[in-house]
Each structure stands twice: as C-alpha cells, then as structure tokens.
C-alpha positions in Angstrom: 49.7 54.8 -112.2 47.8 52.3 -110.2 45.8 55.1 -108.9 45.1 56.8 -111.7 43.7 53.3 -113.8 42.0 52.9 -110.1 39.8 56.7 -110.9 39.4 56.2 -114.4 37.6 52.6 -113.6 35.9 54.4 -110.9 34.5 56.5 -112.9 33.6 54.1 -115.9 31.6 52.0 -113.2 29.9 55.3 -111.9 28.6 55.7 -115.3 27.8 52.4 -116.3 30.4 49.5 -117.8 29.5 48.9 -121.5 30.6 46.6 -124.3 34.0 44.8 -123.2 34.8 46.8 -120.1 33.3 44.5 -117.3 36.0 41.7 -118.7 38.7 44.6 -118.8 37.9 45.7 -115.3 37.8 41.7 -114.2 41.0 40.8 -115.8 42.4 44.1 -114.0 41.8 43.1 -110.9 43.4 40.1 -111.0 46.8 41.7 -112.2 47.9 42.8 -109.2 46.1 42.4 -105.5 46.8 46.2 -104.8 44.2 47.2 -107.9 40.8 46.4 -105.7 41.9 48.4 -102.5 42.8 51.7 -105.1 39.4 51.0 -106.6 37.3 50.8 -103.6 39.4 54.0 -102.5 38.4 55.5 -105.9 35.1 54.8 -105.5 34.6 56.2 -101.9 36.5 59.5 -102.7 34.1 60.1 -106.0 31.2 59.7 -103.6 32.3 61.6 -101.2 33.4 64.9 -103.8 30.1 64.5 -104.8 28.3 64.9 -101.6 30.8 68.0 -101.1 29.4 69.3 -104.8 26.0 68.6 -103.6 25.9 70.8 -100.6 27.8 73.4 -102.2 25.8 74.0 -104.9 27.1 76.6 -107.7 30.1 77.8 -107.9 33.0 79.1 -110.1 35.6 76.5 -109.2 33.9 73.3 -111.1 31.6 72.2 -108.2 28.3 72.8 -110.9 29.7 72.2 -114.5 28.2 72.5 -117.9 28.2 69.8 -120.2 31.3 71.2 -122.1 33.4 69.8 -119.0 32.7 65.8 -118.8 36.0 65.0 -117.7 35.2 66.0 -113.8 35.4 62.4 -112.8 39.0 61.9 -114.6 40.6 64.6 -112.0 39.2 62.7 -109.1 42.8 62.2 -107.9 43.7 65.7 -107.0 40.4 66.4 -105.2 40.4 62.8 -103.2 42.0 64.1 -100.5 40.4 67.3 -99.5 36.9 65.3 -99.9 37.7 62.7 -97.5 39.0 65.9 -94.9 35.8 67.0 -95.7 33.7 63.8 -94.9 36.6 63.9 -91.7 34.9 67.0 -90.2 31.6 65.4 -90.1 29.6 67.4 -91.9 26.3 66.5 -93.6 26.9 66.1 -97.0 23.9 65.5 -98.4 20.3 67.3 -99.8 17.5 68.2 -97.1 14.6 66.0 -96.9 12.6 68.2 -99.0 14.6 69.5 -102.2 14.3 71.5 -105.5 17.1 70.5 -108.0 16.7 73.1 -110.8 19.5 72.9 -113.6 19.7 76.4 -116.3 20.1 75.5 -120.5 23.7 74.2 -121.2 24.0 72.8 -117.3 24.3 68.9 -116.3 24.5 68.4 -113.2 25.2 65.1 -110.6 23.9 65.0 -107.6 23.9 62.4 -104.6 20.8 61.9 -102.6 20.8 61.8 -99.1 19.6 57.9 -99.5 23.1 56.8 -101.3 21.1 57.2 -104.8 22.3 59.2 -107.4 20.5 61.7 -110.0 22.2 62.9 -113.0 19.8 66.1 -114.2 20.0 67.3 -118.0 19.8 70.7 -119.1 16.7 73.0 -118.5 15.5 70.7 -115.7 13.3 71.2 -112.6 13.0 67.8 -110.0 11.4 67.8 -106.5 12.7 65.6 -104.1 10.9 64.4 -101.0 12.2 61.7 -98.3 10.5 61.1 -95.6 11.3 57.7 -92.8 8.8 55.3 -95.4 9.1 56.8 -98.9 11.7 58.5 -101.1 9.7 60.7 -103.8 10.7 62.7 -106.9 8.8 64.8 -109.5 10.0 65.4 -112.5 8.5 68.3 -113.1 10.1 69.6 -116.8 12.6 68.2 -118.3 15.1 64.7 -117.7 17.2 62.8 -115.1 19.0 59.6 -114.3 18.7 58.0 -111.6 20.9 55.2 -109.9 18.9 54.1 -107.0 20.1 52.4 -103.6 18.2 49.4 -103.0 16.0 49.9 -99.8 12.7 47.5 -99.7 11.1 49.3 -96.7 11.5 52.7 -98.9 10.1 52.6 -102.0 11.9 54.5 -104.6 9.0 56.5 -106.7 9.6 59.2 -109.8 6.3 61.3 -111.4 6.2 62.2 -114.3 3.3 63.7 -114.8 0.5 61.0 -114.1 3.1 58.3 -114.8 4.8 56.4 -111.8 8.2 54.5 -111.9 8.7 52.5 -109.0 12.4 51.2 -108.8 13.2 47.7 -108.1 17.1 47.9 -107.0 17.8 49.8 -110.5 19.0 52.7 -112.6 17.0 54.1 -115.1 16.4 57.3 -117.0 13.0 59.5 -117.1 12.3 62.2 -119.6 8.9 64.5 -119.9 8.5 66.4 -122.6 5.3 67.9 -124.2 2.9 65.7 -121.8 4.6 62.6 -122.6 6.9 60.5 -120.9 10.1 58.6 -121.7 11.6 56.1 -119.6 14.9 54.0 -120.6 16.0 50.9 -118.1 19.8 50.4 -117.9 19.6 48.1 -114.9 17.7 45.9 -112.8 13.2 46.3 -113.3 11.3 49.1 -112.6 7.3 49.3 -112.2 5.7 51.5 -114.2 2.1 52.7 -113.7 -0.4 56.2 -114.3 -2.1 57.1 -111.7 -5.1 56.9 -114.1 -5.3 53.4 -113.8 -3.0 52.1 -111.0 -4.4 48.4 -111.8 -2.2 47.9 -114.7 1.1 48.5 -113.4 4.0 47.1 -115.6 7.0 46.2 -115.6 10.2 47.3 -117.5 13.5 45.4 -117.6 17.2 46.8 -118.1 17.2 46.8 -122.3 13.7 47.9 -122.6 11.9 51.1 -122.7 8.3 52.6 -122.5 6.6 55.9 -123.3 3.4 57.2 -122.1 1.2 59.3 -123.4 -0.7 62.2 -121.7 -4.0 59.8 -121.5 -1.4 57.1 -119.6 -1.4 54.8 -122.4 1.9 52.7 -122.6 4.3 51.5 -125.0 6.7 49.0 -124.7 10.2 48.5 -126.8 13.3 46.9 -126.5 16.1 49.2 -126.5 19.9 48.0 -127.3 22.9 49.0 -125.8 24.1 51.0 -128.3 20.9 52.8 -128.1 20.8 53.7 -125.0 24.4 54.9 -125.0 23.0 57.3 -127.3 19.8 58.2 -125.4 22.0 59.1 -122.3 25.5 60.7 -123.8 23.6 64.1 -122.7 25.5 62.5 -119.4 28.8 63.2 -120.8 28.2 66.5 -122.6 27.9 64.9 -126.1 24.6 64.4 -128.9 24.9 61.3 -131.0 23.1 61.8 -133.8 22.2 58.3 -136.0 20.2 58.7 -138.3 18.2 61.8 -137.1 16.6 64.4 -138.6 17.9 68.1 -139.2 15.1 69.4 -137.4 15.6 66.9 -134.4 19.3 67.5 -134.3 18.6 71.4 -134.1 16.1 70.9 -131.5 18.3 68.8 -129.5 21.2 71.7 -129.6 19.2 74.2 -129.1 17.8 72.2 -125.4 21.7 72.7 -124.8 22.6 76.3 -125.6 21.5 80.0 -125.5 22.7 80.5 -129.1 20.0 79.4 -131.7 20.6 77.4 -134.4 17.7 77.2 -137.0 17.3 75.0 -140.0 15.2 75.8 -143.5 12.2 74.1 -143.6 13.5 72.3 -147.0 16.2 70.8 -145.1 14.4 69.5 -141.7 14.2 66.6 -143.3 17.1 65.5 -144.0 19.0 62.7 -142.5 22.6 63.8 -140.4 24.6 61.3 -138.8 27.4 62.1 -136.3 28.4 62.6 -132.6 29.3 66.8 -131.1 29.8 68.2 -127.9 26.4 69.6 -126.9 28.0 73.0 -126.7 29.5 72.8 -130.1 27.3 74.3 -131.9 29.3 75.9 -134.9 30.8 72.5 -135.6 27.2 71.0 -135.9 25.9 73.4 -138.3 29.3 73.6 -139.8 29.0 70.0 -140.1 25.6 69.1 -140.7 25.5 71.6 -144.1 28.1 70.0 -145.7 26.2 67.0 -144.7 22.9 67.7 -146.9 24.8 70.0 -149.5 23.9 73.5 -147.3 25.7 76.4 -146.1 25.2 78.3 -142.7 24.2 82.0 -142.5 24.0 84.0 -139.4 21.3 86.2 -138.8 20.2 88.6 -135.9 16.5 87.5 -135.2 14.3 90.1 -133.1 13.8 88.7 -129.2 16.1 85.6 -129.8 20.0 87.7 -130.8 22.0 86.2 -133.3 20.6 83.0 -135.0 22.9 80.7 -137.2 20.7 79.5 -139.7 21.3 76.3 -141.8 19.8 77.2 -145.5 19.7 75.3 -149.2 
C-alpha cells in the first residue's frame, strides 16, 4: 500500500500539485518515516521508464500512448523494476543532441530530454530539439508542448515559436502556436519572453500569468488562475474542459484530437457548452453537447473527409 500511495504521489508531483494536495503530500510524509524513501523510489523509477519510453519510441506495448490512456503513470509499480534493470545495463536513455519529436492527431506524448527536462507534446505536434555544451534549443514548429525545465544557468533553456523567444528561468511552462500566433501559460517559476523583432523589450512572465503574441510580436499580458490553467493543460491527461466555450471552439478542439470529424451548424456555433470529455470521446460530446443547446446529431458521409457526425438544429 505504501508503495502504491508512494506512485500515485509520484505521479501527482510529476504533473504538478494543485489545490490541497501539497498539504496532503506534507502531512503524508510525516505519517510514517518509510513514506519519503517509497517516494524518492517512485520518483526515480517514473524517470527512469520514461527515459526507456524515450529511446524506444513507438510501439504497441504502451511505450507511445494516445490520450485515451492517461493512467500510464498509475501502473508505474509493475514497470519499476525492469526500468531500473534497464538504467543497470548502462545504456543511454536519452534523445540525441539534435532531435525531431513529431506526435500524429489523437497522440500525447512525454518525453525526457537528455538535460533532465521534460516535454509533454500535444496532438498533431512537430518540435526541434538542439543541445549543444552552451545552449539547449527547441522550436516549436506547429503545434503545443509543456515543458518542465532543469535549472542549468550556464545553459540557457530557449523555446521559438515562431519569432517569439521564451527563455526559462528554473521553470515549467506551456507554449502553443497556432495560426501565427503564440500562447504561452506559466505554471512555475519566470520565464523571459521576447520576438526576435525587437529583442530590447524582453518581458517577463510569472507562474499565474500568461502572454500571447501576435504574428507582428506584439504582446499581451494576463493573469491566469489555477483553475484556468488546469483547463488550458488537461490535453496532458487526455481530457477537454470545456467552461463556457463555444460549439464551434469545442468542435475545433475535438477535432485537433481525432480522425473522426465532428461538425456543428452554423446556427448552433454559437452556443455556449459547458462540460469536461475524454479527448477521444467524441460521440459523448456531440451526444452531449445537443442535448446541451436543444440539437440532435446526424451522421453524414462527407466527400475527402469519411463519415462526419454533424451537430444540427
């Protein structure tokens, strides 16, 4: 039992401690002397899996998952072992200097870098990572990722996105680029945050706030709370929260996730749906989201694009 608590607290703190769980995990530790030692064991055997994922690559075992299987980090306990025989054998388990981390639609994947950092890469993504002895660089070139970054002065840290820059400062923080623009989201620590338009005006974004920049580098600041940033990122857990969005957002945002289309009538885009899903449930969405704005869902085979489920009046 004690290990088992020990991997799902491991994997809480891999993802980020919210709300009341930092007091939980405290008063945790100080039941029983034995609980730190299981955690740091946790801890290092979720690393080291993931380093073994890493050099893998894709598979049909679970080593690249899709978002419909979050619960990876839950089963640590039965994989623990044969990662640290792995990390016994000595081998490098970790990215080449120069990478390409690509992920297909439906597909989130995690991936430790060869610095101890960590990048967690959303569906229909394409990164470029170079390290080199003074620098660790990576493009985004389409799509999102998160990245939890191991603090290392004398190597700066430094995502593109387009023209934009995000130097991190001992952090983890979240990047999206999408139609020229940029989206960045803080959970920890301060990031800098520049274009390479005009380098001079460099800013700086704390854990809580968020900025997006335009295609002609110009930047806006907001605060961002908790709760929505848990939303922004569920994508990291294989789940859409949906407050307050629109139908035709809420379509869109499924349909970054899966091969089948949904489509909504332009009448309804509109609307206002509330809710959380699984990003690969899309029936239960539609199903959902219709009752919702007092619709019904039709499926239709569209030419080039298969069967479409439509959402109509």
């Amino acid at each position: 039992m004690i290990d088992e608590l020990a991997c799902r607290w491991a994997a809480a703190i891999d993802r980020g401690l919210v709300d009341d769980e930092p007091a939980n995990l405290d008063a945790w530790l100080g039941e029983d002397r034995r609980h730190r030692g299981a955690l740091l064991r946790a801890q290092a055997a979720l690393s080291l899996l993931d380093r073994a994922r890493a050099l893998s690559g894709p598979s049909d075992d679970g080593m690249q998952w899709r978002a419909r299987a979050p619960a990876r980090a839950w089963r640590i306990t039965g994989t623990a072992a044969a990662a640290l025989l792995v990390a016994g054998a000595g081998i490098a388990l970790w990215p080449s200097p120069a990478a390409r981390i690509e992920t297909s639609v439906g597909e989130v994947r995690r991936t430790p870098l060869s610095d101890g950092s960590i990048a967690v890469v959303n569906s229909g993504t394409r990164l470029r990572v170079t390290f080199t002895p003074g620098r660790r660089d990576v493009e985004v070139q389409e799509g999102e990722a998160w990245f939890q970054v191991a603090h290392n002065p004398a190597r700066p840290f430094v995502v593109a996105s387009g023209p934009v820059r995000v130097q991190a400062i001992g952090t983890a923080f979240d990047v999206r680029r999408l139609a020229g623009r940029s989206d960045i989201v803080v959970t920890r620590g301060v990031v800098k945050l520049w274009s390479v338009n005009s380098p001079d005006h460099a800013i700086r974004v704390a854990a809580g706030e968020g900025a997006v920049i335009d295609a002609d580098g110009a930047a806006r600041l907001r605060r961002v709370s908790a709760e929505t940033t848990d939303q922004k990122l569920a994508w990291r857990e294989g789940r859409i929260v949906l407050d307050d969005m629109t139908m035709g957002e809420a379509v869109a945002a499924f349909n970054r996730y899966n091969g089948d289309r949904l489509a909504v009538a332009p009448s309804l885009a509109g609307r206002r749906v509330v809710g959380w899903f699984r990003t690969d449930d899309v029936d239960g969405f539609a199903t959902a989201s219709a009752a919702m704005v007092g619709g019904r869902v039709e499926r239709r085979n569209v030419a080039g694009q298969g069967e479409v489920t439509v959402i109509l009046p």
